[in-house]
PDB file of the backbone (N, CA, C, O) and the ligand in Angstrom, with CONECT records:
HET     ZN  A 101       1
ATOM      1  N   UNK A   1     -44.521  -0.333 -17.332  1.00  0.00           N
ATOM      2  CA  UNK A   1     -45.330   0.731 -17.947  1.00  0.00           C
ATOM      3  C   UNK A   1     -45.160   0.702 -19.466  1.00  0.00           C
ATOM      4  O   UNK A   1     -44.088   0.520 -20.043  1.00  0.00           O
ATOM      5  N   UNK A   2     -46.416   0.916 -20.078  1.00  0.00           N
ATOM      6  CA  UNK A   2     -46.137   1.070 -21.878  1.00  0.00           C
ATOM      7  C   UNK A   2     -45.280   2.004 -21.995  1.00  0.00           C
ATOM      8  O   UNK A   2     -44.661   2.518 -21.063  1.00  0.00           O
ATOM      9  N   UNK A   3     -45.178   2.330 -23.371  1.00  0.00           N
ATOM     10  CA  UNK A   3     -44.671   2.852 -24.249  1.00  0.00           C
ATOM     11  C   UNK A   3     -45.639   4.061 -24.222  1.00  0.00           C
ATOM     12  O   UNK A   3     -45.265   5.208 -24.466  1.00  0.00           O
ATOM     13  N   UNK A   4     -46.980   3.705 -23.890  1.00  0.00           N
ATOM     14  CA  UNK A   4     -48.136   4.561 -24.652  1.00  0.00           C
ATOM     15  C   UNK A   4     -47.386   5.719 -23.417  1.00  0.00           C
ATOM     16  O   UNK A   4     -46.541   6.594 -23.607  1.00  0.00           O
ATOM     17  N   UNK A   5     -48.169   5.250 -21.987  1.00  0.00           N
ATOM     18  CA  UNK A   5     -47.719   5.828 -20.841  1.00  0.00           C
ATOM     19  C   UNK A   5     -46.687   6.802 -20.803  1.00  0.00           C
ATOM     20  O   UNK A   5     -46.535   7.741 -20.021  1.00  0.00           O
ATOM     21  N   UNK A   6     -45.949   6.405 -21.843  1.00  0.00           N
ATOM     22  CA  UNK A   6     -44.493   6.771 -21.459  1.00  0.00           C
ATOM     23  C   UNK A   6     -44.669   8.058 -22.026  1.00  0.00           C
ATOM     24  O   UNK A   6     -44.645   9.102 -21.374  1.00  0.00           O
ATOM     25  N   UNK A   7     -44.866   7.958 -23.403  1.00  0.00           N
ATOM     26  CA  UNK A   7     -45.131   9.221 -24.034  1.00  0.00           C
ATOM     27  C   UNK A   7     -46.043   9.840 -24.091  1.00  0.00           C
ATOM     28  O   UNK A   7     -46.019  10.645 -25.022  1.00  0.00           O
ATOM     29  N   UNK A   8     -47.289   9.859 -23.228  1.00  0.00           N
ATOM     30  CA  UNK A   8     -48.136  10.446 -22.451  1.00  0.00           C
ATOM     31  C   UNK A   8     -47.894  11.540 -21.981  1.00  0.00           C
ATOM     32  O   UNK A   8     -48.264  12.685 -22.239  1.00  0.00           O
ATOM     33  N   UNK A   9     -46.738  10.749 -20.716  1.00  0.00           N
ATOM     34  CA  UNK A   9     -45.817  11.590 -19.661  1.00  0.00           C
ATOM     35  C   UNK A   9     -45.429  12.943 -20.147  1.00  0.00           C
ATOM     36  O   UNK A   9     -45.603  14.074 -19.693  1.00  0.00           O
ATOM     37  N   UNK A  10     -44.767  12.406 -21.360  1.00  0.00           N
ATOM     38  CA  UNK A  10     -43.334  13.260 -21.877  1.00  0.00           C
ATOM     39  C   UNK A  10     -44.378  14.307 -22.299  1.00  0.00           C
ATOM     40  O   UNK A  10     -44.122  15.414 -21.826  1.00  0.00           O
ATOM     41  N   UNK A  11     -45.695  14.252 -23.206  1.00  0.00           N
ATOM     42  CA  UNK A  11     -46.388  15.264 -23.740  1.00  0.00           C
ATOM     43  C   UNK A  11     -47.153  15.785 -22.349  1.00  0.00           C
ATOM     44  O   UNK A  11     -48.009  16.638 -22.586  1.00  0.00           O
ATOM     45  N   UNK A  12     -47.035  15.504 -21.246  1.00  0.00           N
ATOM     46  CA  UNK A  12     -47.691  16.078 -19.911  1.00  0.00           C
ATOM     47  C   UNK A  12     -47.097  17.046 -19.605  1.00  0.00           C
ATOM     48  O   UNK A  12     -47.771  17.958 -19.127  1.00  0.00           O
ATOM     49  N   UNK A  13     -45.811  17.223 -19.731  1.00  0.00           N
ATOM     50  CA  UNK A  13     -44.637  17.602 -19.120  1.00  0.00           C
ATOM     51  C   UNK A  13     -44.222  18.756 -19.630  1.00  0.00           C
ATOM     52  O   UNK A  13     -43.887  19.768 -19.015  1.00  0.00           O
ATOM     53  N   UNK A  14     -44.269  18.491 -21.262  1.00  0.00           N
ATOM     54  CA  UNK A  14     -44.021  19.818 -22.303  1.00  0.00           C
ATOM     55  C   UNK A  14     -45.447  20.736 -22.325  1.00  0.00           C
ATOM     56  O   UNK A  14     -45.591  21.909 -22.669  1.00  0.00           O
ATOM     57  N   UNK A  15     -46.526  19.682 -21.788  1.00  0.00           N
ATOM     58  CA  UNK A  15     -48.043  20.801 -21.517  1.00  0.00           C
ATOM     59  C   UNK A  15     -47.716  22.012 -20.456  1.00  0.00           C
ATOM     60  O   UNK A  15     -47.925  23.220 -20.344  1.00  0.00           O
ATOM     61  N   UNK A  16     -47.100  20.985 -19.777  1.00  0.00           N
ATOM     62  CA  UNK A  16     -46.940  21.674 -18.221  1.00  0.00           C
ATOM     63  C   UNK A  16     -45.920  22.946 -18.094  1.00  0.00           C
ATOM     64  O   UNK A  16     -45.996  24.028 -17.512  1.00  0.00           O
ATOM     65  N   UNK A  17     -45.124  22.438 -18.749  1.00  0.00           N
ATOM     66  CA  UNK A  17     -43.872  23.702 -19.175  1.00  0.00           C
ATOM     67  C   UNK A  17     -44.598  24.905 -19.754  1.00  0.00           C
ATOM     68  O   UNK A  17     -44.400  26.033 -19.302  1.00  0.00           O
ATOM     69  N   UNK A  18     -45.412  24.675 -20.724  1.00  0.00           N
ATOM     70  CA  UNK A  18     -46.221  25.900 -22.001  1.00  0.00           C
ATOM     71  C   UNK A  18     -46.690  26.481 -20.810  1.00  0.00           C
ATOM     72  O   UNK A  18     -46.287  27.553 -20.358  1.00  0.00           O
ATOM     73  N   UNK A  19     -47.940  25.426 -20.083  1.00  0.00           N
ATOM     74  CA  UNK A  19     -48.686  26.149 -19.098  1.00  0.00           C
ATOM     75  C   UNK A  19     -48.080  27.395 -18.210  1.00  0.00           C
ATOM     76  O   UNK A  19     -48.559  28.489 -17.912  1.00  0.00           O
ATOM     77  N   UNK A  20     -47.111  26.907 -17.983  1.00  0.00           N
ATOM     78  CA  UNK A  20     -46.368  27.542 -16.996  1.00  0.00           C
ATOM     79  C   UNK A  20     -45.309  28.734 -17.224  1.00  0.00           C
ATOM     80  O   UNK A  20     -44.694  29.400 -16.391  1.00  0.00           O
ATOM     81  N   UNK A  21     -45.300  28.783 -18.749  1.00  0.00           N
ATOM     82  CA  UNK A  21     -44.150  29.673 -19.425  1.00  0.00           C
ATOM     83  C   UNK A  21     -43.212  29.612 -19.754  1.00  0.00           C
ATOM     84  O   UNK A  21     -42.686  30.519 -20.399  1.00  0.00           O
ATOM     85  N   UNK A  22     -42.371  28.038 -19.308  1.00  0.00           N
ATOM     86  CA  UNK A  22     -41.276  27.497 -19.411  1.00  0.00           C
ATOM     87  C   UNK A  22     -40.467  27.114 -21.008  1.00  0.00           C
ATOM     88  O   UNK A  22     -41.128  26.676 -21.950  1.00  0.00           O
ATOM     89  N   UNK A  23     -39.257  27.314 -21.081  1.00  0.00           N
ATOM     90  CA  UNK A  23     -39.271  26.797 -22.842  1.00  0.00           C
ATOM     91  C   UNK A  23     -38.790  25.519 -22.016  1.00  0.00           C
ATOM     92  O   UNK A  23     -38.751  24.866 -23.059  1.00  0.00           O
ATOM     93  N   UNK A  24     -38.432  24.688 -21.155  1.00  0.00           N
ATOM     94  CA  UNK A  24     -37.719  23.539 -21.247  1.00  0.00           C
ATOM     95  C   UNK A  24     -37.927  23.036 -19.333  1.00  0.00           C
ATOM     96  O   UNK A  24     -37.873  23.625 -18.253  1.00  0.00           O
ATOM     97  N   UNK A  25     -38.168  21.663 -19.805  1.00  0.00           N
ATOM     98  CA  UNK A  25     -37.979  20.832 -18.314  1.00  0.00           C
ATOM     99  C   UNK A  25     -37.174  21.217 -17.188  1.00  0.00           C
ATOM    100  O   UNK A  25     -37.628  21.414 -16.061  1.00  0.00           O
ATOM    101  N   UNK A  26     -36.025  21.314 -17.504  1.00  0.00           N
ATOM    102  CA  UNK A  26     -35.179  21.991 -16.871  1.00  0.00           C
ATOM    103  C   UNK A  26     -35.478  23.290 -16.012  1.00  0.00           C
ATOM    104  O   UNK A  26     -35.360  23.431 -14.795  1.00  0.00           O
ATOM    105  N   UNK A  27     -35.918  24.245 -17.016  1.00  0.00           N
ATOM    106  CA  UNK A  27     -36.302  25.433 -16.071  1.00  0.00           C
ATOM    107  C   UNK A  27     -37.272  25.166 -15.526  1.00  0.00           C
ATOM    108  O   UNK A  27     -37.034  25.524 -14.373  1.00  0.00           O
ATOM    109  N   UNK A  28     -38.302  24.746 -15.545  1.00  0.00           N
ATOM    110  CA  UNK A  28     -39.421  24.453 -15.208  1.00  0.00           C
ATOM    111  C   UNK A  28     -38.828  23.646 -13.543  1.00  0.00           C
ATOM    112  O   UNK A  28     -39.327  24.001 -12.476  1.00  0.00           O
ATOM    113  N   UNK A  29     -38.058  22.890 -13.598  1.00  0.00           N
ATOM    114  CA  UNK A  29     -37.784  21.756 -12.595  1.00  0.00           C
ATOM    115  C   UNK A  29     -37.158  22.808 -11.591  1.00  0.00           C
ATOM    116  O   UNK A  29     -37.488  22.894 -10.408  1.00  0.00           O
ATOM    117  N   UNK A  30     -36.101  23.685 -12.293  1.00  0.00           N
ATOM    118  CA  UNK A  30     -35.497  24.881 -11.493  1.00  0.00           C
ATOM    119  C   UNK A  30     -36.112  25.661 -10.297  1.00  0.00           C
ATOM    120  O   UNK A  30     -35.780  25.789  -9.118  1.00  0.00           O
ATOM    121  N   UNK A  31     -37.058  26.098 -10.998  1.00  0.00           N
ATOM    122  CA  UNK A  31     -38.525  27.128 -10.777  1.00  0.00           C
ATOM    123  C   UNK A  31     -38.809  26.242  -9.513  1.00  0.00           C
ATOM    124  O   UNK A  31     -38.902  26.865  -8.455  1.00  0.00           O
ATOM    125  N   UNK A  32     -38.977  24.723  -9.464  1.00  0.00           N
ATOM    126  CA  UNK A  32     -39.970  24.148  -8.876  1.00  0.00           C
ATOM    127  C   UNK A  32     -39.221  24.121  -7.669  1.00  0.00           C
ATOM    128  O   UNK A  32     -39.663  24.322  -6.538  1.00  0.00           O
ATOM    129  N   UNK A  33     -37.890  23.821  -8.043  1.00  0.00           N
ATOM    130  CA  UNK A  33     -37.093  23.539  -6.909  1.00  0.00           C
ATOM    131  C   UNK A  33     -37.270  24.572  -5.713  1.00  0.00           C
ATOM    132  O   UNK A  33     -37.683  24.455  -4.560  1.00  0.00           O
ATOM    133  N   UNK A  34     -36.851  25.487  -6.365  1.00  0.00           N
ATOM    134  CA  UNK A  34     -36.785  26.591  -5.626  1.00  0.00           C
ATOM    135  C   UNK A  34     -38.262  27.519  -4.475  1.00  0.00           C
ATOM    136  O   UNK A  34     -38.160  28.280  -3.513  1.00  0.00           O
ATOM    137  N   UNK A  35     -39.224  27.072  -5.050  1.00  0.00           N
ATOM    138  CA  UNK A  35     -40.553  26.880  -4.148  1.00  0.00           C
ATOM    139  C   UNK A  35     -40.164  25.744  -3.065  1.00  0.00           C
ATOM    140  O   UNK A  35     -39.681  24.619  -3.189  1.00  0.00           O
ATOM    141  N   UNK A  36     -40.578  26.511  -1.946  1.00  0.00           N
ATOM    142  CA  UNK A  36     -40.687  25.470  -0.588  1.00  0.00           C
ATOM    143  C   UNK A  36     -41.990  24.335  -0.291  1.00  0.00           C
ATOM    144  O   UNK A  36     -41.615  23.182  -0.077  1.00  0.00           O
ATOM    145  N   UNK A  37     -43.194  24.542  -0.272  1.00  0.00           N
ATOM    146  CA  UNK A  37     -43.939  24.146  -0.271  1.00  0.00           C
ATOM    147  C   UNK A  37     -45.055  23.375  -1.515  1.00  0.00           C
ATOM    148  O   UNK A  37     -45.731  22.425  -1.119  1.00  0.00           O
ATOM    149  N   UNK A  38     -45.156  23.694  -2.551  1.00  0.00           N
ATOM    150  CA  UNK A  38     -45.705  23.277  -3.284  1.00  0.00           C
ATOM    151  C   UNK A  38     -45.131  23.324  -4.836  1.00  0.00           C
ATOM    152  O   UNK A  38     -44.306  24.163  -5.196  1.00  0.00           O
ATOM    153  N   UNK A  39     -45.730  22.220  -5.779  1.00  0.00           N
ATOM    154  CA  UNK A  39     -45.295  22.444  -7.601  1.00  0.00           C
ATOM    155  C   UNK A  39     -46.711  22.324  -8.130  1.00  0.00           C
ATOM    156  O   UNK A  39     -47.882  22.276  -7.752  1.00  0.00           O
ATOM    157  N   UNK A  40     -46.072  22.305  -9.040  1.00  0.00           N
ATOM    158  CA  UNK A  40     -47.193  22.453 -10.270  1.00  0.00           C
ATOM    159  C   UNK A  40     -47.518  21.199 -10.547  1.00  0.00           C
ATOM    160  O   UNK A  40     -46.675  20.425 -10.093  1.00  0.00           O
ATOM    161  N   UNK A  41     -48.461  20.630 -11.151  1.00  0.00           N
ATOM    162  CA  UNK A  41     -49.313  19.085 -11.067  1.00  0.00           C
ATOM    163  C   UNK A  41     -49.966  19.569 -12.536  1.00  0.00           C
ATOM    164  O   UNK A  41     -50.095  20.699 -13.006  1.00  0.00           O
ATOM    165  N   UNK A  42     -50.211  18.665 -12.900  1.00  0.00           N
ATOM    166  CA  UNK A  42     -51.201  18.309 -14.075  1.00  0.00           C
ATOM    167  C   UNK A  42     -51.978  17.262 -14.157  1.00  0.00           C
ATOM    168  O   UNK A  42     -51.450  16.261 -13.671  1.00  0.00           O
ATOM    169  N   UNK A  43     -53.442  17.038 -14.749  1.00  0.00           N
ATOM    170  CA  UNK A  43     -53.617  16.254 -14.866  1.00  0.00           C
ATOM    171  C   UNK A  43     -53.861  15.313 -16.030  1.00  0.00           C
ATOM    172  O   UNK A  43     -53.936  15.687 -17.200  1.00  0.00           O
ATOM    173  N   UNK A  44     -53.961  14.249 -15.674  1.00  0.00           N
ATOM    174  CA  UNK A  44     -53.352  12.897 -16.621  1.00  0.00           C
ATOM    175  C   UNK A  44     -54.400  12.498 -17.799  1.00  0.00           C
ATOM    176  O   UNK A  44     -54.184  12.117 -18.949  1.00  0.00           O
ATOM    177  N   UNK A  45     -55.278  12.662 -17.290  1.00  0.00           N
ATOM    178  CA  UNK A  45     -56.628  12.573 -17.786  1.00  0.00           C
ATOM    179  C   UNK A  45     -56.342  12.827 -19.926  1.00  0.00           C
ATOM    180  O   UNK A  45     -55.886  13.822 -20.490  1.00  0.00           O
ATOM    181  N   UNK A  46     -56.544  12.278 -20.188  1.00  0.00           N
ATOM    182  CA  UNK A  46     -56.399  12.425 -21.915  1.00  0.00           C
ATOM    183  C   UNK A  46     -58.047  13.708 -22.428  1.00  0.00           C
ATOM    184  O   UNK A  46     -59.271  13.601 -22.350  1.00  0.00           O
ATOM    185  N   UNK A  47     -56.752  15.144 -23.082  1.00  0.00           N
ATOM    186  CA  UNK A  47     -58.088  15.759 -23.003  1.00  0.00           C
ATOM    187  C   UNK A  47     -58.069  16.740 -22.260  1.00  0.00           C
ATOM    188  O   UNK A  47     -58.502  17.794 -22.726  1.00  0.00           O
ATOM    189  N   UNK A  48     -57.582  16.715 -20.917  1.00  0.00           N
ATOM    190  CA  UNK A  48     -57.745  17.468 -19.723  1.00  0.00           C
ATOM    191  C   UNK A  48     -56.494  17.984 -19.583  1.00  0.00           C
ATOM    192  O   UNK A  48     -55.651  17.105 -19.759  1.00  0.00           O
ATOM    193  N   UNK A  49     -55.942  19.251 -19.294  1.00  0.00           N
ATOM    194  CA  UNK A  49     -55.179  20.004 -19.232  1.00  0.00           C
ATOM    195  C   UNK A  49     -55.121  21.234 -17.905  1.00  0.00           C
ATOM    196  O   UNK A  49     -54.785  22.417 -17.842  1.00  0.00           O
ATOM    197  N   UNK A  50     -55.640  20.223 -16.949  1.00  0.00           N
ATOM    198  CA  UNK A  50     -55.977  21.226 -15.582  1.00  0.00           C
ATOM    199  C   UNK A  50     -54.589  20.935 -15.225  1.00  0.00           C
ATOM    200  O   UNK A  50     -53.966  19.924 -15.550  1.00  0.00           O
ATOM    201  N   UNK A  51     -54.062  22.156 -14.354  1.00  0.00           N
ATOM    202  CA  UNK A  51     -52.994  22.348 -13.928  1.00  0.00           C
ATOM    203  C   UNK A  51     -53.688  23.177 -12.246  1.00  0.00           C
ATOM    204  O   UNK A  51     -54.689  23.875 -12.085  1.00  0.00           O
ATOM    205  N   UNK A  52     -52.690  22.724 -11.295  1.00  0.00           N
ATOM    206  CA  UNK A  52     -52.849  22.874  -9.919  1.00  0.00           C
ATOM    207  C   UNK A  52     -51.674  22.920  -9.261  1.00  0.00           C
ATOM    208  O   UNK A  52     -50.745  22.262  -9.730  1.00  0.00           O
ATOM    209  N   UNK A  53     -51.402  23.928  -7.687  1.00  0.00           N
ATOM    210  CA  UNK A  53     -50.431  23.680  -7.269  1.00  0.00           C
ATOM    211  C   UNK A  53     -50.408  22.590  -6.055  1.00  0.00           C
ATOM    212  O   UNK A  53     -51.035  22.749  -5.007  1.00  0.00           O
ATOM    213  N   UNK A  54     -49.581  21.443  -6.357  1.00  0.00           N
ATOM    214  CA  UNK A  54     -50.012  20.019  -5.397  1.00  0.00           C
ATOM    215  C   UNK A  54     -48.441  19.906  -4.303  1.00  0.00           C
ATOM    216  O   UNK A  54     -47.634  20.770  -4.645  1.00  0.00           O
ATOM    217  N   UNK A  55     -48.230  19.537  -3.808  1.00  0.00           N
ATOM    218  CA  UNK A  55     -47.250  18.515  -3.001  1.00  0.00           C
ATOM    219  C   UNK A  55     -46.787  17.955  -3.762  1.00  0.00           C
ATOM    220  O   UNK A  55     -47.381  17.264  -4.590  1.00  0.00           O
ATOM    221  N   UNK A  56     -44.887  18.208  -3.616  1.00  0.00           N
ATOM    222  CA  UNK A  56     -44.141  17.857  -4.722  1.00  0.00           C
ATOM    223  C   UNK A  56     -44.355  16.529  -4.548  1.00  0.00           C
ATOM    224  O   UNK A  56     -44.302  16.159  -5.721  1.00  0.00           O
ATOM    225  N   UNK A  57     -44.549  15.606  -3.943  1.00  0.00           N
ATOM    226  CA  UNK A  57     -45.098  13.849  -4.043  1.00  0.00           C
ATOM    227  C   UNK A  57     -46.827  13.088  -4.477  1.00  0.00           C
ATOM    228  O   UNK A  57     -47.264  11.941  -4.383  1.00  0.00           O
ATOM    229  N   UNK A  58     -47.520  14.595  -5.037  1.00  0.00           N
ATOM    230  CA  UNK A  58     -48.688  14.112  -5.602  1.00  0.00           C
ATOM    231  C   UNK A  58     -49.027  13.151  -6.544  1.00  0.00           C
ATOM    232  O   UNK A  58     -49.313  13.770  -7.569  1.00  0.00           O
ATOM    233  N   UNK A  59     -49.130  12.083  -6.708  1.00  0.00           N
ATOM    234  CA  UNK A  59     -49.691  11.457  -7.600  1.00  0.00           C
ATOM    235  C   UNK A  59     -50.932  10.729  -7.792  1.00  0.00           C
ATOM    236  O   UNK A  59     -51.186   9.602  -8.217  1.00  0.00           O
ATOM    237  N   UNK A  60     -51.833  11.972  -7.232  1.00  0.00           N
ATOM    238  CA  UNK A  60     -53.434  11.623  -7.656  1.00  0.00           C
ATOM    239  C   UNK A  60     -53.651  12.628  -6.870  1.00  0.00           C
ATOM    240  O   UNK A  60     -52.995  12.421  -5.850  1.00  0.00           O
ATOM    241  N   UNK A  61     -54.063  13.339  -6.813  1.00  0.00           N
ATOM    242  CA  UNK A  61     -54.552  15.058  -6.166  1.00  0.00           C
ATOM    243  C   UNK A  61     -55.594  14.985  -7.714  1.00  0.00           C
ATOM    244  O   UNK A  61     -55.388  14.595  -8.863  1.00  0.00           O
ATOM    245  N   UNK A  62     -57.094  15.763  -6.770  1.00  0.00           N
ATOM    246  CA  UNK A  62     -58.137  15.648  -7.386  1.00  0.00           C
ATOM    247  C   UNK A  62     -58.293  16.796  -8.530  1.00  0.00           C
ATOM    248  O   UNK A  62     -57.987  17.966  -8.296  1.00  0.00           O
ATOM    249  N   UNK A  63     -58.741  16.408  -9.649  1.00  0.00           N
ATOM    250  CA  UNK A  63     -58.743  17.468 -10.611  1.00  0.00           C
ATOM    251  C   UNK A  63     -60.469  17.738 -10.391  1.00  0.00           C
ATOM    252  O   UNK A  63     -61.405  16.959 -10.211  1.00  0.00           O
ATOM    253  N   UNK A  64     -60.360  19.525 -10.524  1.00  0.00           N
ATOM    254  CA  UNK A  64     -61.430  20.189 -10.374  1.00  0.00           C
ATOM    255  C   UNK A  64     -61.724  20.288 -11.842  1.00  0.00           C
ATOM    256  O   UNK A  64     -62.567  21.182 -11.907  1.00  0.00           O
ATOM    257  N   UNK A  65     -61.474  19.832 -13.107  1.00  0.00           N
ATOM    258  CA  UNK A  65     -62.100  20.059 -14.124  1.00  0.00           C
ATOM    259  C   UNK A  65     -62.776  18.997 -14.429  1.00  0.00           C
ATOM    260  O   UNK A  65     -63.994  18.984 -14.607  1.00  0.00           O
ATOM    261  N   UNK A  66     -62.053  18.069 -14.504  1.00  0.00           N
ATOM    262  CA  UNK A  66     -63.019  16.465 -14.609  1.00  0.00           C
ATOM    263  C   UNK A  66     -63.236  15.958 -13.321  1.00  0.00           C
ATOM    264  O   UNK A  66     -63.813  14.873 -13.383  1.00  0.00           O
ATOM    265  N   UNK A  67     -63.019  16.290 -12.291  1.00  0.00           N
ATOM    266  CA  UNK A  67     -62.904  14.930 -11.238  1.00  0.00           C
ATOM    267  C   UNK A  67     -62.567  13.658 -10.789  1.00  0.00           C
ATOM    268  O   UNK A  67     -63.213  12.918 -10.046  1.00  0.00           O
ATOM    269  N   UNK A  68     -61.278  13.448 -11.418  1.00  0.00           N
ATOM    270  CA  UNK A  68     -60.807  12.492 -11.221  1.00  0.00           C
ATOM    271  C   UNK A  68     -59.786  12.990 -10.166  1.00  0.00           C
ATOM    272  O   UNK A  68     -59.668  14.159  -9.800  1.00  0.00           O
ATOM    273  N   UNK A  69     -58.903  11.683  -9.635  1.00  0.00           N
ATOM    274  CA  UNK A  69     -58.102  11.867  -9.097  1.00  0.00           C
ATOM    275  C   UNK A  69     -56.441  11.836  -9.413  1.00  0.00           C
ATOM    276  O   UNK A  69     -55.474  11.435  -8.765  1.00  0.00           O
ATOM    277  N   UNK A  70     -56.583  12.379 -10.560  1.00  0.00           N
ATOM    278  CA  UNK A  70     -55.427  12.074 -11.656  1.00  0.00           C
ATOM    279  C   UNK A  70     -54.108  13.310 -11.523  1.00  0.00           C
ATOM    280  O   UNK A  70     -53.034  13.083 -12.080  1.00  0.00           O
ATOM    281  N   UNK A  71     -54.259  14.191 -10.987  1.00  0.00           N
ATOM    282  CA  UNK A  71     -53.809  15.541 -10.916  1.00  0.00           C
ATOM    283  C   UNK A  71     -51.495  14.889 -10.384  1.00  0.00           C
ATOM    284  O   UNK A  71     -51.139  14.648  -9.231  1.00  0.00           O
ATOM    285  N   UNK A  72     -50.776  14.830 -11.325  1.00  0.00           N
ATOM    286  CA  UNK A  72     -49.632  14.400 -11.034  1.00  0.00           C
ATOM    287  C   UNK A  72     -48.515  15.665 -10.934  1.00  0.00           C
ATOM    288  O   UNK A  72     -48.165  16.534 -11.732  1.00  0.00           O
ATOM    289  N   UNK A  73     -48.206  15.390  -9.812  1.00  0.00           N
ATOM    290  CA  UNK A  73     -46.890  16.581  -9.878  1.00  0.00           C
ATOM    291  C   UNK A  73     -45.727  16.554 -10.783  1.00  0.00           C
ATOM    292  O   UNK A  73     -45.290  15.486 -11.214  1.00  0.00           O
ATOM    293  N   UNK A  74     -45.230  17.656 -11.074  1.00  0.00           N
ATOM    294  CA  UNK A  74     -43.973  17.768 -11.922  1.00  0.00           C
ATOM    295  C   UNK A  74     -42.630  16.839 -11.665  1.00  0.00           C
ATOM    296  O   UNK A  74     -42.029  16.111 -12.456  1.00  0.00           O
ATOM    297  N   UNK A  75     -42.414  17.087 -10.467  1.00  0.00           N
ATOM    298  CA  UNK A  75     -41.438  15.785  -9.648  1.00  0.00           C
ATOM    299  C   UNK A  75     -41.834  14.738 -10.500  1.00  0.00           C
ATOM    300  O   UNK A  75     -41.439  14.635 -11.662  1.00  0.00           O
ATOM    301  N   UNK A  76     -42.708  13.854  -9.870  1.00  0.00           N
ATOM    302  CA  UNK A  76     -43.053  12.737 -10.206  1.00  0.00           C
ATOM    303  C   UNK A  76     -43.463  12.190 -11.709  1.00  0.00           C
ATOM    304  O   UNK A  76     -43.559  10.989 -11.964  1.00  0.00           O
ATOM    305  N   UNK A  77     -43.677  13.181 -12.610  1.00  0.00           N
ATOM    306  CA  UNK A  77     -43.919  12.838 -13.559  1.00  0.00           C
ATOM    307  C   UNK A  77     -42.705  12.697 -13.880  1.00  0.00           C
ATOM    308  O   UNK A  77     -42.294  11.636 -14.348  1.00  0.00           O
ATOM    309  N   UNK A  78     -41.724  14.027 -13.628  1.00  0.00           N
ATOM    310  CA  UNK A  78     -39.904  13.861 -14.105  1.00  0.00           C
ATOM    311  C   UNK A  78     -38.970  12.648 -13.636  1.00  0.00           C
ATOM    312  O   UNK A  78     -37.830  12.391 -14.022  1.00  0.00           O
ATOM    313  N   UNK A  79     -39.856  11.888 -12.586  1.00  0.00           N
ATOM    314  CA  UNK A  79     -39.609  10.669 -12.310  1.00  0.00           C
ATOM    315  C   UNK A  79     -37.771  11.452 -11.291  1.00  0.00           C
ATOM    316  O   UNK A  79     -36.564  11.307 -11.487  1.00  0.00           O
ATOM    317  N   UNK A  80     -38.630  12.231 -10.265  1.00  0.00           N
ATOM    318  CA  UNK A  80     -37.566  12.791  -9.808  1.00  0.00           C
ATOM    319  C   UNK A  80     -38.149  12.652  -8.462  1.00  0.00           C
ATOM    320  O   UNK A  80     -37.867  13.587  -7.713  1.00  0.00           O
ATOM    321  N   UNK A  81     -38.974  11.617  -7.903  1.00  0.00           N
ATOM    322  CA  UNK A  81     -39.519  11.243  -6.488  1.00  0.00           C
ATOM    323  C   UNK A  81     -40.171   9.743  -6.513  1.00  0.00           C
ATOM    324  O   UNK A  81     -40.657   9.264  -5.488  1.00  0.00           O
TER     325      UNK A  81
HETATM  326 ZN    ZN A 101     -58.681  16.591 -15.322  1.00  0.00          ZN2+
END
């Protein structure tokens, strides 16, 4: 994976935190843990800032703002699945 990718991720992640209210990954990951069934997802899409609650192993759950199938869970982006 690039470099570009990489820091993509990392700015997905700190989107995802704001979105969500979080000051830091950590809590955010906390939060997630602690839900049984579903996390928070974002999608990847450059631009697009849809957020959804997916299956902590999502990595392509469909985004309803653009339509792609880009929508990545928090797990997986934290590279924690
Ligand atoms: Zn999207």
């Amino acid at each position: 994976m690039s470099n570009i990718a990489l820091s993509n991720k990392a700015l997905k992640l700190m989107r995802l935190c704001d979105l969500n209210g979080f000051d830091s990954l950590d809590d955010l990951l906390l939060a997630t843990a602690l839900k049984d069934a579903v996390c928070p997802a974002i999608c990847m899409t450059e631009g697009c800032d849809h957020t959804a609650d997916m299956e902590p192993d999502q990595d392509q759950g469909f985004c309803e703002a653009c339509g792609g199938n880009t929508l990545v869970s928090v797990l997986v982006l934290a590279g924690l699945i």
